[in-house]
N, C-alpha and C positions, 0 to 999 in steps of 0.2 A: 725569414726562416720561421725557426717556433718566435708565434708571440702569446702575448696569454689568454689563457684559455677564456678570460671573462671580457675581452675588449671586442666591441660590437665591430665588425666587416663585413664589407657583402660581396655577392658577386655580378654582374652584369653584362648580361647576353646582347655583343655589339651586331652580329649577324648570326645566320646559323651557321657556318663555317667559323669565326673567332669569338674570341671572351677576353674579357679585362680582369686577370682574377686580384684582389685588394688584400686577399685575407683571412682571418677565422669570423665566426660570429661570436653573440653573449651566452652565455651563461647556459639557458635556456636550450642551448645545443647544436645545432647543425648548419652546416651551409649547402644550398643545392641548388642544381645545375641543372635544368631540364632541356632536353634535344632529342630530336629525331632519333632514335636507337638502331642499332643492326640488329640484326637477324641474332636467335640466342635470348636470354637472358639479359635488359636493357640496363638494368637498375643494377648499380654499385655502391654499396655502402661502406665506408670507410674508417674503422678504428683504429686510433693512436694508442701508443705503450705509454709506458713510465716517461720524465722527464722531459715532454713533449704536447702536442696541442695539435688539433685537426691539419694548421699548416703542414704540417711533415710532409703532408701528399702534395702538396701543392704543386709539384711538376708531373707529378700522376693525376692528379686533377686535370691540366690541361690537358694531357695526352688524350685520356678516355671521354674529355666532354670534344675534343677535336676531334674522335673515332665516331661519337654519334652516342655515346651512352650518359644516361643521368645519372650525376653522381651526388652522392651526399657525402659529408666528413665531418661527424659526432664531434662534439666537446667534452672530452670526460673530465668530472669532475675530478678523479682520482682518489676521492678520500674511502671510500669503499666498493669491495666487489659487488656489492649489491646496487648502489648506487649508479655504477656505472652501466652495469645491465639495464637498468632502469630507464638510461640516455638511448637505450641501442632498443629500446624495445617500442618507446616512445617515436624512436625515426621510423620503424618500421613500419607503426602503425598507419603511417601518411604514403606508405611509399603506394602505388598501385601494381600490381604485378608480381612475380616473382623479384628475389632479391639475392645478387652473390655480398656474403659479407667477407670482408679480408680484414685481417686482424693484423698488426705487426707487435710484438714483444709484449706485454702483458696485456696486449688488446686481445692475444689467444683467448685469453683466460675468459674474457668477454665475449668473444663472438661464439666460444664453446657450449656458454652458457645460454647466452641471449637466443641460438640457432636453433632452437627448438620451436621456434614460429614456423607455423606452415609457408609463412611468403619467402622464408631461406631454401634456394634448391641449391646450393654450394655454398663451401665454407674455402678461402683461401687462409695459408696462413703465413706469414711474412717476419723469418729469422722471430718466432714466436712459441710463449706454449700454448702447448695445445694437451690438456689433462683429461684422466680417469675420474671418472667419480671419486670423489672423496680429495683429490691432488690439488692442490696449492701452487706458485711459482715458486718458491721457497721450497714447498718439498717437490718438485723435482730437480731445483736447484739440486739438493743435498744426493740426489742419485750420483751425482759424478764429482771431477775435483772442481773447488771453485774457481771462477774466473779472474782475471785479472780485474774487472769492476767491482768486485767485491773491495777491494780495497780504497777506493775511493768514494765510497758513503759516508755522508753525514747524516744524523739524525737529529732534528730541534725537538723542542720540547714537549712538541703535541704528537709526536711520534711521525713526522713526514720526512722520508728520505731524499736527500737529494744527491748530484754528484758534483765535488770540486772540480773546479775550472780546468782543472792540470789528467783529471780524470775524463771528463769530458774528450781532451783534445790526444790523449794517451789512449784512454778503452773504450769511448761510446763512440765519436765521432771520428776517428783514426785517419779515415782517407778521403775526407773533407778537406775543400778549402780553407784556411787561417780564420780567414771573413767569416763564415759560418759556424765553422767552431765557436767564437767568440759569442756569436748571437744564442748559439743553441746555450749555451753556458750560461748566458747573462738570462734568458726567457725560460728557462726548465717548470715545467712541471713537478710539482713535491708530490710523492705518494704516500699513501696510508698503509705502514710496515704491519700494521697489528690488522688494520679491516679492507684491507687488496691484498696488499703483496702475499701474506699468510693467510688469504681469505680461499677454503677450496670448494670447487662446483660443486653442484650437486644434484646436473642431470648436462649430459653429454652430448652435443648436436651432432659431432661426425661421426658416432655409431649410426646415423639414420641417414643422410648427405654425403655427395660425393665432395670430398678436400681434394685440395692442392697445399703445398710448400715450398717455399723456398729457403735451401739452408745456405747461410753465407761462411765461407769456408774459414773466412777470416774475423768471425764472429771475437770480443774479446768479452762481451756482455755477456751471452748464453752461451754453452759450451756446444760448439756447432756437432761436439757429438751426441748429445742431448737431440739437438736440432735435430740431427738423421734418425735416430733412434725411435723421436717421436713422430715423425714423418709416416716409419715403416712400419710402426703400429698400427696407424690409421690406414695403411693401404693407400698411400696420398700421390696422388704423379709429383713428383718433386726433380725441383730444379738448384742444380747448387752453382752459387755466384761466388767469384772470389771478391769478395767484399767483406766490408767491416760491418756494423750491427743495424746500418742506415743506408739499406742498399734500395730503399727508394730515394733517395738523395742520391747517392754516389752512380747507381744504376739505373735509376728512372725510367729509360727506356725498356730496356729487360722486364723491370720488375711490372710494368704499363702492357707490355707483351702474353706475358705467362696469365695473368687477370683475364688479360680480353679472349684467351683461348679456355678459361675455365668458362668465361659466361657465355663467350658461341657453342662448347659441346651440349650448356644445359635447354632444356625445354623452356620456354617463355611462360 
């Protein structure tokens, strides 16, 4: 499941039809998968939220490098919003072609940002924010009532939040199997409370790109009314899953689905 973000893995193209996938890569950021593409939009780039690491897609990984698309999935560092745009801007730069980026849960915050590259012709956004100029995770957190995962935060002493184990298997990963709850708990990503989590954009990619969303009904992280609310903002096709906050885990297929119809509508 998540491992950490800084342990090197690769991945290895056994024919054009299958793949072996091992993992995330280091530090440095990205794992990608090149193949044959469909029709659309070939290239898919991949951002992870809070408490979490590239692997999260890993069965979205298969899916869409089995469908014919290259896929990349960033390493964010986590410790700043800047920092992380920094990762998403750097994959881009290598990527050739147009690019759909899909963000899940504070990877919004990144792809909203980062999506002002011309090689972005879609932004997906995955039980994620997705802000206004000037909007933080945090303050649109504070538009509505908190979530049940607000209560399960700790913060060490360099200001990096994480989630207890009991929170984990209660609010973030709900309708996961035991097995993976444990792993996601034991492999979390820590984030930066004071230069991510409260860090707000300050230029806006889905004003100018066509979005997609999907809000997970059984959201206990983000307030899936949040979720709808910023959806319809953007004017987004959006798709709601009854799932909890990791509905590329619990959904894979769905969530594999709604992506590959965002990148055949757009222009190559």
């Amino acid at each position: 499941m998540f491992t950490s973000s800084w342990l090197k893995k690769s991945f290895f193209i056994i024919s054009s039809l299958t793949i072996a996938l091992t993992g995330c890569t280091s530090q440095q950021g990205v794992q990608t998968v090149h193949a044959a593409g469909p029709t659309g939009v070939q290239n898919v780039l991949l951002v992870h939220g809070a408490w979490a690491d590239g692997s999260c897609w890993n069965q979205v990984i298969t899916n869409l490098v089995a469908d014919g698309y290259n896929v990349t999935a960033v390493q964010l560092p986590l410790t700043s919003l800047a920092d992380d745009v920094a990762v998403v801007q750097r994959a881009l730069a290598r990527e050739n072609g147009k690019v759909i980026l899909v963000g899940h849960s504070y990877g919004g915050m990144v792809i909203t940002q980062a999506g002002i590259d011309p090689k972005v012709a879609g932004l997906v956004y995955v039980s994620a924010y997705a802000p206004a100029v000037g909007e933080s995770a945090l303050s649109l957190n504070n538009t509505v009532s908190p979530t049940p995962i607000d209560g399960d935060l700790q913060a060490d002493a360099s200001g990096f939040l994480t989630l207890t184990n009991a929170g984990v298997v209660a609010d973030f990963a709900q309708d996961l199997p035991a097995a993976e709850q444990t792993t996601i708990a034991a492999t979390q990503g820590p984030i930066s409370a004071a230069n991510a989590f409260s860090a707000p954009v300050t230029q806006v990619a889905w004003n100018n790109v066509p979005s997609w969303y999907i809000v997970a009904s059984n959201d206990r992280a983000i307030s899936p009314a949040l979720e709808a609310t910023m959806a319809k903002r953007m004017n987004a096709t959006t798709l709601t899953l009854q799932s909890g906050h990791l509905s590329m885990l619990s959904h894979p297929t769905d969530v594999t689905t709604f992506i590959e119809g965002a990148a055949a509508s757009l222009k190559p």
